[in-house]
N, C-alpha and C positions, 0 to 999 in steps of 0.2 A: 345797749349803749345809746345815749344822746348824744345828739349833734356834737355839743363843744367836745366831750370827751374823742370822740372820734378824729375832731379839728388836731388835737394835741397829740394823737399817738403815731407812731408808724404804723404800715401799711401790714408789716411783720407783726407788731403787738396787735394789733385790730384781729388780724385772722390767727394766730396764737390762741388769744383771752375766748374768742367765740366758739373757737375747737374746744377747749375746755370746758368752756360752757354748757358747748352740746355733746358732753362727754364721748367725745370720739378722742382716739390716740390717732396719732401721726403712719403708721401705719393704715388706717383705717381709711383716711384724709388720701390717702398716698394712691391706697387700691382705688378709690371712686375717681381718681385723677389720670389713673391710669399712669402714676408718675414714681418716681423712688421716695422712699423715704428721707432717704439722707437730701435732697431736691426741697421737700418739704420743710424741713429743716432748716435749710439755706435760707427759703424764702421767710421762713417765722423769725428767722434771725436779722433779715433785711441784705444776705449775701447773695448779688447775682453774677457772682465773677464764675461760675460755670454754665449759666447761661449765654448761650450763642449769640444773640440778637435782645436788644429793646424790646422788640414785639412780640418774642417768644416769651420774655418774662412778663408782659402785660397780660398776654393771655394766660398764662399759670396765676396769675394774679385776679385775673377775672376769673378765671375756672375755679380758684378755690373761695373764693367771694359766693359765687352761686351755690355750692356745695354749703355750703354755711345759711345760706338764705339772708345775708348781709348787702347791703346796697353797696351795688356793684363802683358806682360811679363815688361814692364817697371814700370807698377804699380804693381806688383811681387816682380820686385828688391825693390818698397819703404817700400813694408810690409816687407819684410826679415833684414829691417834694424832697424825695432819697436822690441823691446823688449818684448818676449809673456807675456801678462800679462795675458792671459789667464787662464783656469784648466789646468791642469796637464794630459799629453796624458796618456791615459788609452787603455785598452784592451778591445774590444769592447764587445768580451766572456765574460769579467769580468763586466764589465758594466751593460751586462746582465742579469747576474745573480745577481749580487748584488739591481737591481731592484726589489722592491716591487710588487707581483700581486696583482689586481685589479681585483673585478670583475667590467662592465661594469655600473653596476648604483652607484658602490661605486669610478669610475673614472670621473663619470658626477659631482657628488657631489663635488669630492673635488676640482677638477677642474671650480667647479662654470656655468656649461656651456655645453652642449653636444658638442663630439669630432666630431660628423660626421654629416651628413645631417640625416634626419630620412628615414627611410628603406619606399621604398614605399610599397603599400600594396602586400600579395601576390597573386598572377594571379587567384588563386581559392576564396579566401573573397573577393576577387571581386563583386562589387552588379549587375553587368551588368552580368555576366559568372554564376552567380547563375541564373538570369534572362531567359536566354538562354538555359540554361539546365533543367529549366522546361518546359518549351516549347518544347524544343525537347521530353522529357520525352511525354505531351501532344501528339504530334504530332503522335510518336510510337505508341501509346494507340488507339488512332480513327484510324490512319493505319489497326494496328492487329484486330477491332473490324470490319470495313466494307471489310477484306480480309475473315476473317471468315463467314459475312455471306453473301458475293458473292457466295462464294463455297457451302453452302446448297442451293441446288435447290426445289421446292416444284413442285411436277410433278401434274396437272390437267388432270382426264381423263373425257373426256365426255362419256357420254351412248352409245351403238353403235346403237341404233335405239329406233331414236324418231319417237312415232306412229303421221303422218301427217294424219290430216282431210283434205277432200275439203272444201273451204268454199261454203256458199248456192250462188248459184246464183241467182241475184237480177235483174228482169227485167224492164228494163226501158219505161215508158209509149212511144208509137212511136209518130209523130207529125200524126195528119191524114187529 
């Protein structure tokens, strides 16, 4: 695209025509964004009324500018010339606070969906680590049990005189 063409379009058809361009779908655009599709969508269409903030939508606007390898700043100038139809900037402190707490299964719930990967197990319910430490446990036990009784020694005394007989002497017929 050239300069003028770029002057004329929005900010939506600019990164639109260049997705196509670089034949990628909107999915594709979506996964490197780390963002939804249907978000994607929004913004190719020039709709940011589910965008939170101003600067939340400049940033998806710069983010997908750079995924495109399109200059970032001239697809800048065509957002700054849409109309924000977006919320209303807010205070992010205020934001905050005016947010509802949650506890964690009453976020799963109404969210329909768990927020995060599930937590792997921890390193002690481990079934291999409990495995292990019976055995070692074992191992300690037959240690302590053949060091103890290496160390009792059982002393044998023999008699100090055993009464020795001769035996008889046996004589043997001569040849003659």
């Amino acid at each position: 695209m050239d300069q003028t063409e770029l002057e004329l379009k929005t900010c939506g058809e600019i990164l639109q025509e260049a997705r196509k361009a670089a034949g990628l779908s909107v999915e594709e655009i979506a996964s490197k964004l780390y963002l939804s599709a249907q978000l994607i969508r929004d913004i190719e269409n020039n709709d940011f009324s589910q965008v939170i903030t101003l600067a939340y939508a400049k940033g998806y606007v710069r983010g997908y500018a750079n995924v495109l390898s399109l200059p970032v700043d001239q697809v800048l100038a065509a957002f700054d010339q849409i109309e924000w139809t977006g919320r209303k900037e807010v205070d992010p402190h205020a934001l905050a606070a005016s947010r509802p707490t949650f506890t964690k299964n009453q976020a799963e719930k109404s969210a329909g969906a768990k927020l995060h990967a599930p937590r792997r197990k921890s390193f002690f319910k481990s079934t291999w680590v409990q495995g292990l430490a019976v055995l070692l446990i074992i191992a300690v036990a037959i240690f302590l049990h053949h060091k103890h009784h290496r160390d009792t020694t059982v002393t044998v005394t023999a008699p100090t005189s055993i009464p020795i007989t001769p035996l008889p002497q046996i004589q043997t017929p001569s040849a003659q």
